[in-house]
One Martini backbone bead per residue (centre of mass of N, CA, C, O) as a GRO file, in nm:
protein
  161
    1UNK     BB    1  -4.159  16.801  22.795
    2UNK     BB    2  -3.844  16.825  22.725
    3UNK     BB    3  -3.529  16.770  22.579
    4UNK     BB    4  -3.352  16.707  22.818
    5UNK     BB    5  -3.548  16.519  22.990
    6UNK     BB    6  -3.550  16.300  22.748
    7UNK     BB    7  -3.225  16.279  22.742
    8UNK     BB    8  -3.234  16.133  22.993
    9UNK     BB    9  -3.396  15.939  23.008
   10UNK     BB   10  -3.244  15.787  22.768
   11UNK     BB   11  -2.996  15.745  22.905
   12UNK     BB   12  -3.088  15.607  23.176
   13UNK     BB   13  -3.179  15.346  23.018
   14UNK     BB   14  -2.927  15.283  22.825
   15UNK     BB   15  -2.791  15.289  23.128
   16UNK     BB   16  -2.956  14.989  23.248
   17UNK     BB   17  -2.928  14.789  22.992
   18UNK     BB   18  -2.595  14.781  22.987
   19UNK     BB   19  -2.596  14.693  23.273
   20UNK     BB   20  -2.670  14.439  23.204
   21UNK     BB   21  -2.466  14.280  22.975
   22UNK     BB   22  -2.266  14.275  23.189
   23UNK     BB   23  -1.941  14.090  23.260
   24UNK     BB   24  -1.931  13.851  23.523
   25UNK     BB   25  -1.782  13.735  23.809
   26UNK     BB   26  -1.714  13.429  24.024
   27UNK     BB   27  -1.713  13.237  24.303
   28UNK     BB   28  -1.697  12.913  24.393
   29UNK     BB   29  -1.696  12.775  24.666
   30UNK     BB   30  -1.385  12.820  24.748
   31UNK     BB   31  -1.161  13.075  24.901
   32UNK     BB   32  -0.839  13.124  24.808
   33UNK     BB   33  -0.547  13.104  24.998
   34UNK     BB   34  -0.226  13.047  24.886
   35UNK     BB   35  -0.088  13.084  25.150
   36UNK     BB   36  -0.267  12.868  25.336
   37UNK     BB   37  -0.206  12.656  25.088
   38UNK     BB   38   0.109  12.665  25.140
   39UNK     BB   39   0.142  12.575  25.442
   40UNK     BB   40   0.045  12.281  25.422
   41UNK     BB   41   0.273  11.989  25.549
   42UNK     BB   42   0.371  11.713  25.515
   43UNK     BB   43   0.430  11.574  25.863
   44UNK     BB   44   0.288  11.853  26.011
   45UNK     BB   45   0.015  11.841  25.948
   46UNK     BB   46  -0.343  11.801  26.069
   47UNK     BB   47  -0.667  11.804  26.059
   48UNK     BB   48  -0.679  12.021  26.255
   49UNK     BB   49  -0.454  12.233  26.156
   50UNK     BB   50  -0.638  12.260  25.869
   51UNK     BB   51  -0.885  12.362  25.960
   52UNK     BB   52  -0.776  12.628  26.097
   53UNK     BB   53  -0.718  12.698  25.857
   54UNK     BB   54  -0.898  12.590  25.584
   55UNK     BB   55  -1.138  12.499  25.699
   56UNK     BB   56  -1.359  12.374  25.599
   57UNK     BB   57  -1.470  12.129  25.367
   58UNK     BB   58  -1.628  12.075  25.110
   59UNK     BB   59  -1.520  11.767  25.049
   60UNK     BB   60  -1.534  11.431  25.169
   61UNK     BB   61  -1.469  11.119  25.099
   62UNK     BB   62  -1.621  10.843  24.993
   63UNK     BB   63  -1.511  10.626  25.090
   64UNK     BB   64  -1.301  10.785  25.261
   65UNK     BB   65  -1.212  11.019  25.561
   66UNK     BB   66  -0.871  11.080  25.432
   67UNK     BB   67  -0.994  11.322  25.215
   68UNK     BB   68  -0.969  11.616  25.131
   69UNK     BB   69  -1.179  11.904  24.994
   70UNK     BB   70  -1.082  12.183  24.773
   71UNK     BB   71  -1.327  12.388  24.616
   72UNK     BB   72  -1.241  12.632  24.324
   73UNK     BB   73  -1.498  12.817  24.102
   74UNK     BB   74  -1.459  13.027  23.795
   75UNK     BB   75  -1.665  13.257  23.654
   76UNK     BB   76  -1.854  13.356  23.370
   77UNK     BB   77  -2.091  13.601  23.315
   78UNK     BB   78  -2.325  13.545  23.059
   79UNK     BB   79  -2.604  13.733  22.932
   80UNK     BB   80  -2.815  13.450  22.820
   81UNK     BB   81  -2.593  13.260  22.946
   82UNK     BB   82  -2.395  13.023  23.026
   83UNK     BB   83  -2.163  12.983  23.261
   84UNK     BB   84  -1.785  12.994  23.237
   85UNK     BB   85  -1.552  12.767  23.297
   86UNK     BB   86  -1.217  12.947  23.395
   87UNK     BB   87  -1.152  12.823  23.679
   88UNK     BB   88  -0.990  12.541  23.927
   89UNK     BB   89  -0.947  12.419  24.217
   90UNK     BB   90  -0.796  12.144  24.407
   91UNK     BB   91  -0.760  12.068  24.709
   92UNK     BB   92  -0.591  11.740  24.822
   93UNK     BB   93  -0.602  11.610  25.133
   94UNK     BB   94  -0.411  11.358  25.263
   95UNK     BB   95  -0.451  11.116  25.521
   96UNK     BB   96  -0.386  10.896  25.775
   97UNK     BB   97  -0.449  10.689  26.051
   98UNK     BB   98  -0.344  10.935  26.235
   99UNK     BB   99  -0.415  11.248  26.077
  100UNK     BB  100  -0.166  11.293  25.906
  101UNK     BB  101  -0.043  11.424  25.692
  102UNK     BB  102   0.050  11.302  25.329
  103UNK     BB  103  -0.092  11.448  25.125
  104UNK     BB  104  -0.064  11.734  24.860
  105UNK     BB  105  -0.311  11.808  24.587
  106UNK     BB  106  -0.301  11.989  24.273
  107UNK     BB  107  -0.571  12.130  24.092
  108UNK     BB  108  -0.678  12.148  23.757
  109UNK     BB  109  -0.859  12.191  23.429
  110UNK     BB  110  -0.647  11.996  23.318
  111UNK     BB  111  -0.722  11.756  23.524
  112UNK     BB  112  -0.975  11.725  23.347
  113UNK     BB  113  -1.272  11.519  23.266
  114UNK     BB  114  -1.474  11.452  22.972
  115UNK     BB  115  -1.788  11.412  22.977
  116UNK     BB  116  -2.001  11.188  22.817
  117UNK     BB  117  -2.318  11.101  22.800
  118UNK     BB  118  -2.571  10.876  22.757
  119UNK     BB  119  -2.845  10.862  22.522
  120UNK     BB  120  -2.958  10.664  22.576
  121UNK     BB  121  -3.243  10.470  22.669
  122UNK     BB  122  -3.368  10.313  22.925
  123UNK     BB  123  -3.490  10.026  23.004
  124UNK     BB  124  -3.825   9.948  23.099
  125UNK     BB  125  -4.053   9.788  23.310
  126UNK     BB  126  -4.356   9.753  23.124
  127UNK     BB  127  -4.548  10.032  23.003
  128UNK     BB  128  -4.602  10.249  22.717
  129UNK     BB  129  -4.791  10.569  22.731
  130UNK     BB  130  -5.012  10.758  22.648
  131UNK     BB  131  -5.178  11.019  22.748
  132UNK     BB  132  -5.463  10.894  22.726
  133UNK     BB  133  -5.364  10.606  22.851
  134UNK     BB  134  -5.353  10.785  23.131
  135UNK     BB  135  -5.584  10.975  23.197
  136UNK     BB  136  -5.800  10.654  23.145
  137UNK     BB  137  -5.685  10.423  23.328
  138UNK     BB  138  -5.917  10.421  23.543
  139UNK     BB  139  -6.183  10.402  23.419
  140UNK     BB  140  -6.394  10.171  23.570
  141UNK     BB  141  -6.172  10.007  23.801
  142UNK     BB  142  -6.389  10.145  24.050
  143UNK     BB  143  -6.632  10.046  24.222
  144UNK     BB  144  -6.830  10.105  24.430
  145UNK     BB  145  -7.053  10.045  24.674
  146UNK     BB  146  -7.175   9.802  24.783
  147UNK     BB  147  -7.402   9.590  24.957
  148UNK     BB  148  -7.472   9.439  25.217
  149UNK     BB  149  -7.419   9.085  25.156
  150UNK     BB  150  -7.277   9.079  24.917
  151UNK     BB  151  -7.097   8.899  24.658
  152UNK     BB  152  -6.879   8.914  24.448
  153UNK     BB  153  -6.727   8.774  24.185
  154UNK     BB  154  -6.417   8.725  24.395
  155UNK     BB  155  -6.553   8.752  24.637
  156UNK     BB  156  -6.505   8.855  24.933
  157UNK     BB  157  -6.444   9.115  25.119
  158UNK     BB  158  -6.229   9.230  25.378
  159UNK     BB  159  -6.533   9.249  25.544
  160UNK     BB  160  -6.710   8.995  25.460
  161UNK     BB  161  -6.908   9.144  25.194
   0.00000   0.00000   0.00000
């Protein structure tokens, strides 16, 4: 192999490899046309004409299905680290009982809050068991067949044997 081809092969690696490294975005959940949800107008749009604009909701409320919700996370994807978000919009269009548009509520990772979970383990009831006496913890718990017409030490099996 001569040194021109030894240097395309090295270079068309090395654009292979960096090209694994570059940082992508993408959009998750609803793709927003702020034209479309600047539309909604509460008094004016009712539950079937907010469908027709802004097609269905992501996640519709867990109480009453007065709420409907549309969420919309853009991230920063970067190579061998989880992506980063960068940006989420939820339009919140709640309804009354009759259909129609009520309030219309836009959120954004400002009004997000960070939820910190407990690391404490839940007591549960029961016993706490290491490898060995759970591999081996039926062992000898259940006898063969025995034969018919013995009573074992319990008394009479199922079918009276």
């Amino acid at each position: 192999m001569n040194k021109v081809a030894k240097g395309a092969i090295l270079v068309l690696m090395a654009g292979t490899a960096l090209a694994g490294c570059s940082k992508s975005r993408s959009v998750r959940g609803y793709y927003f046309d702020p034209m479309l949800a600047n539309e909604i107008l509460p008094g004016v749009d009712n539950q079937r004409s907010v469908a027709m604009t802004l097609g269905s909701p992501t996640s519709i409320g867990a109480w009453d299905d007065h709420t409907w919700y549309y969420i919309s996370t853009q991230l920063r994807n970067r190579p061998v680290k989880f992506a980063e978000r960068i940006n989420r919009r939820i339009l919140a269009i709640h309804f009354d009982d009759k259909g129609g548009v009520d309030d219309v509520t836009n959120l954004d990772l400002s009004s997000a809050w960070e939820i910190k979970p407990n690391e404490e383990k839940t007591r549960t009831r029961g016993k706490e068991l290491n490898l060995l006496q759970q591999l081996f913890m039926n062992v000898g718990r259940f006898a063969g067949a025995g034969q018919q017409g013995q009573q074992g030490p319990n008394g009479p099996g199922p079918n009276g044997s």
